[in-house]
C-alpha positions as CSV (number, residue, x, y, z in Angstrom):
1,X,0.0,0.0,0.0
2,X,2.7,2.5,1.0
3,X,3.7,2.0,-3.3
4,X,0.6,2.5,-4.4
5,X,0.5,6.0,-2.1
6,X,3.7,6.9,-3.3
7,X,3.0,6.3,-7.4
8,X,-0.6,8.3,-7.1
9,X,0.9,11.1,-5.2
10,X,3.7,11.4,-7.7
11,X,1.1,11.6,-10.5
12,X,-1.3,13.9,-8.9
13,X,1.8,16.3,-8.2
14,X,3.0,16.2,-11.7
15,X,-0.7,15.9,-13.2
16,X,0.3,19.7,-14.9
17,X,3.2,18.4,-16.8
18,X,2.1,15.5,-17.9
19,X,-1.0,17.0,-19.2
20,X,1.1,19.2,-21.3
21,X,3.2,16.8,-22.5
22,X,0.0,14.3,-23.9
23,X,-1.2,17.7,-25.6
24,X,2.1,17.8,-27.0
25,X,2.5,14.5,-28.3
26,X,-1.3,14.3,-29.8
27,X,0.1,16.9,-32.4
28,X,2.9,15.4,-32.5
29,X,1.2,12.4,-33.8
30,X,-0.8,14.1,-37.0
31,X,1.9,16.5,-38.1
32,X,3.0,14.9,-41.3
33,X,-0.8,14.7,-42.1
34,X,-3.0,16.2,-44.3
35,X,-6.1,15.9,-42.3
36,X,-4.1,16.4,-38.6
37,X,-6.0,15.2,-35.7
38,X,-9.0,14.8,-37.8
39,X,-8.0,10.8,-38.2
40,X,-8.5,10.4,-34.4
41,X,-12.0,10.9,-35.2
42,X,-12.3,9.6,-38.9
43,X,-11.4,6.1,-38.1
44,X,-13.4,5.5,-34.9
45,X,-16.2,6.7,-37.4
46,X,-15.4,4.3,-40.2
47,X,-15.1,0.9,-38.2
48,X,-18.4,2.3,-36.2
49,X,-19.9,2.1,-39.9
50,X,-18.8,-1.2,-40.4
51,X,-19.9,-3.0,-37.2
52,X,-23.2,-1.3,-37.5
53,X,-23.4,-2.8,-40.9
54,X,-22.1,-6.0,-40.3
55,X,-23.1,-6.7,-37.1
56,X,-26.2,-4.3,-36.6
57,X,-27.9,-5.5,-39.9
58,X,-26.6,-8.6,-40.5
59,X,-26.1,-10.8,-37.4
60,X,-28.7,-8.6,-35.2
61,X,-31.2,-7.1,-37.9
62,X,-31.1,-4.0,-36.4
63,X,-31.8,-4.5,-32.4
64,X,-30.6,-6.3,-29.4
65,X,-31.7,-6.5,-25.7
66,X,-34.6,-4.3,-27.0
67,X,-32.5,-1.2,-28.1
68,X,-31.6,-0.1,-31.6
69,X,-28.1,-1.7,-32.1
70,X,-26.5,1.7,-33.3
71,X,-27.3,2.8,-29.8
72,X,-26.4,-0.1,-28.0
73,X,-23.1,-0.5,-30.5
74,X,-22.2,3.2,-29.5
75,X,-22.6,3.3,-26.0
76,X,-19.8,0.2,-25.7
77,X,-17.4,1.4,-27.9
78,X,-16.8,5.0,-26.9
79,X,-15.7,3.7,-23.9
80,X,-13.8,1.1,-25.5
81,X,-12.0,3.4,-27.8
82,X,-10.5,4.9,-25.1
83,X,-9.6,2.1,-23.5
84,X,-7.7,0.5,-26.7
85,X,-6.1,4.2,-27.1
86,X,-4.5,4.1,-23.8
87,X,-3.9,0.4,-22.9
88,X,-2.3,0.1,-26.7
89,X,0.0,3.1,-25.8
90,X,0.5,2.6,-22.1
91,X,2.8,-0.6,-23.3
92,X,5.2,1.7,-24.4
93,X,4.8,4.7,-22.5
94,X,7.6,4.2,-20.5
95,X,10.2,2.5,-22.7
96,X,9.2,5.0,-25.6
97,X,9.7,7.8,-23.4
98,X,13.0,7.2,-21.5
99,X,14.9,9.5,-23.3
100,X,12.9,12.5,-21.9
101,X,12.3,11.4,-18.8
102,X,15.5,11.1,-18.1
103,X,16.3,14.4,-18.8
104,X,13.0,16.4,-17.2
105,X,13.2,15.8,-13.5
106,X,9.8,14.2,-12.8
107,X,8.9,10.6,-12.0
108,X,8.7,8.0,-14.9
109,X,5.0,6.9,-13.3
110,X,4.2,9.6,-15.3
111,X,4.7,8.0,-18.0
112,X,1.4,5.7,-18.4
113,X,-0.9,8.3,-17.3
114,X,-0.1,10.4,-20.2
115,X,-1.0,7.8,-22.9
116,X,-4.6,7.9,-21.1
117,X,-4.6,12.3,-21.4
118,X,-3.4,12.2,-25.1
119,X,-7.1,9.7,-25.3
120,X,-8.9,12.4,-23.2
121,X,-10.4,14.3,-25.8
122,X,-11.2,12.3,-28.3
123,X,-13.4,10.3,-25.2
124,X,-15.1,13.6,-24.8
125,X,-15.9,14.2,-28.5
126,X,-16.9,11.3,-29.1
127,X,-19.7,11.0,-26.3
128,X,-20.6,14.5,-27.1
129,X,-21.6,12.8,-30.6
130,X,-23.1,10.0,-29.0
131,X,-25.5,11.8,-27.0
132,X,-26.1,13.5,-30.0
133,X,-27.0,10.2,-31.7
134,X,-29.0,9.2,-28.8
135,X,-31.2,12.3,-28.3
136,X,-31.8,11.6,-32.1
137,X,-33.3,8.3,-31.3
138,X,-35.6,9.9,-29.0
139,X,-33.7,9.0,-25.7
140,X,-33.8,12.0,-23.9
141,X,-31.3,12.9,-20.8
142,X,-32.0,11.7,-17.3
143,X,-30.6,11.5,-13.9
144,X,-29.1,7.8,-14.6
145,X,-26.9,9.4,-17.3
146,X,-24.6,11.0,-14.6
147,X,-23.6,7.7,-13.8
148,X,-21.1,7.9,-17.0
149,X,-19.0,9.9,-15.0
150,X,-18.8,7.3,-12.3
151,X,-18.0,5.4,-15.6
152,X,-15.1,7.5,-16.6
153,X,-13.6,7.4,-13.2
154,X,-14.1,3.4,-13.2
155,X,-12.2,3.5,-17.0
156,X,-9.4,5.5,-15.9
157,X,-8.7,3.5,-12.8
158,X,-8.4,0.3,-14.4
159,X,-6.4,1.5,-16.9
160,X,-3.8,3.0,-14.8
161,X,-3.7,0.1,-12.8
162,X,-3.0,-1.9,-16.0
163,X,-0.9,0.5,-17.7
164,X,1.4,0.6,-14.5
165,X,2.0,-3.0,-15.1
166,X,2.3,-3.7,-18.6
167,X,4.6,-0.5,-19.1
168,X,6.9,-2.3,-16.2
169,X,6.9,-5.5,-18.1
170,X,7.2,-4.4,-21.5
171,X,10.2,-2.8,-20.4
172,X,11.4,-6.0,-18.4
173,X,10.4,-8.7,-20.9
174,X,11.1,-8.0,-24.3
175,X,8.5,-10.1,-25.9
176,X,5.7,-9.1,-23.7
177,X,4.3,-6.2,-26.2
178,X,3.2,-8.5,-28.4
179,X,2.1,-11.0,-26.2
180,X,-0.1,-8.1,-24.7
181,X,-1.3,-6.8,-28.4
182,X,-2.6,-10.1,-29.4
183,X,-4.1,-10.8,-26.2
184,X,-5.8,-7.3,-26.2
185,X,-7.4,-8.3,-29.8
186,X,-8.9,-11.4,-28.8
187,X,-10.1,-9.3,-25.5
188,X,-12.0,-6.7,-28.5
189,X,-13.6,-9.6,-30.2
190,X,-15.0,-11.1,-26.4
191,X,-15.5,-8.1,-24.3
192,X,-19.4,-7.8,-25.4
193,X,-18.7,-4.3,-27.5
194,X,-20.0,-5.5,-30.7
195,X,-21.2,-8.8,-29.8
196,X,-24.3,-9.4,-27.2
197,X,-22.7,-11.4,-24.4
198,X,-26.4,-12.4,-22.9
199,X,-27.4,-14.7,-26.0
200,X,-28.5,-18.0,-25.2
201,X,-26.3,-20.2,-27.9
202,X,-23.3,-19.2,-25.7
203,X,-21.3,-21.0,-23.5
204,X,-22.5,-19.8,-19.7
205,X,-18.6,-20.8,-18.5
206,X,-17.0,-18.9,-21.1
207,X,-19.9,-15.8,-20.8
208,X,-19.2,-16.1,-16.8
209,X,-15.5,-15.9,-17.0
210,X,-15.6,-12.6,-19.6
211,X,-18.1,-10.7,-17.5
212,X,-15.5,-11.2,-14.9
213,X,-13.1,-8.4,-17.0
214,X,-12.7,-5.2,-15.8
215,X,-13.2,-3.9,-19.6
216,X,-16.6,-5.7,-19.1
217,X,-17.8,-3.7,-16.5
218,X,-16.9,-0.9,-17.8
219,X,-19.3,-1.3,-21.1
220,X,-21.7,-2.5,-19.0
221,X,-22.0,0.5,-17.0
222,X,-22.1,2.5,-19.7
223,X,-25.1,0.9,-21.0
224,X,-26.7,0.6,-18.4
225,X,-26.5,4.6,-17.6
226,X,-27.6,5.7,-20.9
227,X,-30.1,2.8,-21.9
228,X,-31.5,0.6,-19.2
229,X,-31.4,3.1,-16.7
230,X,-29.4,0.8,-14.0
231,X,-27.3,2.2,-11.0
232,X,-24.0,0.7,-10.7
233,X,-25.1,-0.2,-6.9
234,X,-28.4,-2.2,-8.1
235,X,-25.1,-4.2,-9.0
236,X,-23.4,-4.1,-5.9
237,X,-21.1,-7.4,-6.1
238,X,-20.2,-6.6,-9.8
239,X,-19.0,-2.6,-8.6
240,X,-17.3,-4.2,-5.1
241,X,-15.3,-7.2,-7.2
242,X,-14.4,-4.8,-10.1
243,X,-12.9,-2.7,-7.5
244,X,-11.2,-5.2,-5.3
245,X,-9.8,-6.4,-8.6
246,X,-8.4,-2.9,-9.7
247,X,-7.3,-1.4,-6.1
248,X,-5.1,-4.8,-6.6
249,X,-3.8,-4.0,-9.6
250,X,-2.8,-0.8,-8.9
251,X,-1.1,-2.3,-5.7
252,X,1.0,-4.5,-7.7
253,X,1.4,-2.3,-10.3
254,X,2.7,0.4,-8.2
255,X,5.3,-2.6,-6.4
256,X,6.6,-3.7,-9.5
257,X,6.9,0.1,-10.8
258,X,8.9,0.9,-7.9
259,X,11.0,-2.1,-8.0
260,X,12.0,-2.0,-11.9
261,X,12.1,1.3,-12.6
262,X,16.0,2.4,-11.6
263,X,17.2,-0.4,-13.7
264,X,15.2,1.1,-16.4
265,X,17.5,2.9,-18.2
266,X,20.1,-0.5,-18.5
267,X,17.3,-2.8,-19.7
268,X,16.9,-1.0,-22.6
């Protein structure tokens, strides 16, 4: 515990920097580009498309769990979005950064929060859109839809927690990046964004097991804020094991962090 208090405390000290530096590297990212920072949008649009078609019309015919699947297919995957953003670049935040964070004087477990900021606002423009697509559909805002901030704070917890470890490892094990990225893809296709977890032809081990991920409960929630109108504590012992699960990773996470991270510099 004492690690744990010491990682979140350096972060929330050099929250400022690190903020600027994720701003920095966004438009960093588009510079050789036409269209800039217009792609961070134009391909979460174009695989929305083609989900909604393939998916939506095709294996669902337009509906599942009694919402349009548009709706449904939206409220999943903006979360997920930013959760792909930052897990993908939180295994190399820290080994892609060494070089200036060995110059700066701040902590490196800095590092994996700023791959979540530089994910920050494209999470807000993209709900902003959804919301937009929702009111559309005639779901109007209500009380329950506050609970997508609990949502956020859920999503950015577990993400740290895992972006603490997997930038350790990454940095430790050299094949663990792509162990990680394939692992990662399968956990896309089985995480319930596109695909309705609840259907009957599927195995109840396999379902059990999945709805067990922390990436699970987080599309979950989110669906349950903005379409079946569920508080996360009707849910109580999905909420207190999700926690449990992620104030544990963020323990080890911070251990490991802590333990690796003045050899850093020679493992690379």
């Amino acid at each position: 515990m004492t690690g744990l208090v010491q990682v979140m405390r350096e972060i929330f000290l050099n929250a400022p920097i690190a903020n600027r530096l994720a701003r920095f590297n966004v438009k960093a990212r588009w510079a050789d580009n036409y269209l800039g920072s217009i792609w961070d949008y134009l391909e979460p649009t174009i695989y929305i498309g083609t989900y909604f078609l393939v998916f939506g019309r095709g294996l669902y015919n337009g509906s599942v769990n009694g919402q349009p699947y548009i709706l449904w297919l939206l409220t999943g995957i903006v979360p997920w979005y930013f959760i792909q953003g930052a897990f993908n670049k939180g295994l190399m935040s820290i080994k892609s950064q060494l070089g200036l964070l060995t110059k700066v004087r701040f902590p490196m477990s800095v590092a994996p929060v700023m791959s979540m900021l530089e994910e920050v606002r494209r999470f807000i423009v993209m709900s902003i859109v959804m919301v937009a697509v929702l009111w559309s559909f005639g779901v109007t805002p209500n009380i329950h839809w506050l609970q997508y901030a609990y949502v956020f704070v859920a999503m950015f917890a577990t993400v740290l927690a895992q972006n603490l470890i997997n930038s350790t490892l990454t940095v430790v094990i050299p094949d663990f990046k792509p162990a990680m990225a394939a692992l990662f893809r399968i956990l896309f296709f089985t995480s319930g964004v596109f695909i309705n977890l609840d259907a009957k032809h599927l195995p109840f081990v396999v379902v059990t097991i999945i709805k067990m991920f922390p990436f699970y409960y987080i599309i979950e929630s989110s669906r349950d804020a903005f379409l079946y109108h569920v508080w996360f504590w009707d849910k109580a012992s999905n909420a207190l094991f999700f926690w449990l699960l992620t104030l544990l990773m963020l323990m080890v996470g911070s251990m490991i962090h802590l333990r690796f991270r003045e050899r850093f510099i020679d493992m690379v």
